[in-house]
N, C-alpha and C positions, 0 to 999 in steps of 0.2 A: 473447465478448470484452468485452462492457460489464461484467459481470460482475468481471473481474477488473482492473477497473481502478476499482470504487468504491472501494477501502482508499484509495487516492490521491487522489481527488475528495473525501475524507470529510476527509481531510485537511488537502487545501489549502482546503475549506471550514471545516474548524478555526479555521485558522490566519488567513482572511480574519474571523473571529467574534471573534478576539484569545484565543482557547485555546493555554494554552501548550504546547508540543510537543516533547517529549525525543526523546532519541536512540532511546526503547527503541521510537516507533512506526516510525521509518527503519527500522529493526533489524525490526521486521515486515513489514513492506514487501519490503523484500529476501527475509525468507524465502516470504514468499506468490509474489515471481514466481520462485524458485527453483523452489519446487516445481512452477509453474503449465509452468515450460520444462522441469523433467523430463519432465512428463507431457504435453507437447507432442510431444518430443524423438523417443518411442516411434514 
C-alpha cells in the first residue's frame, strides 16, 4: 500500500518545495490508481 501512494506524497512534497505542478501530473495520478484498482479489483 505505501507503495502506491508515493506518486502523491512526491507530489505534495513538490508542491510544498514551490515546484510547479501541471495538470499532466494529476492526469498521472489518476492513471496509476486506475490501474492499481484494476488490479486490485481481480
Amino acid at each position: 500500500m505505501t507503495t502506491y501512494l508515493m506518486p502523491i506524497v512526491s507530489i505534495i512534497l513538490g508542491i510544498l518545495d514551490g515546484e510547479a505542478i501541471d495538470m499532466i501530473y494529476f492526469m498521472g495520478i489518476g492513471l496509476i490508481l486506475s490501474g492499481i484498482y484494476l488490479v486490485q479489483k481481480q
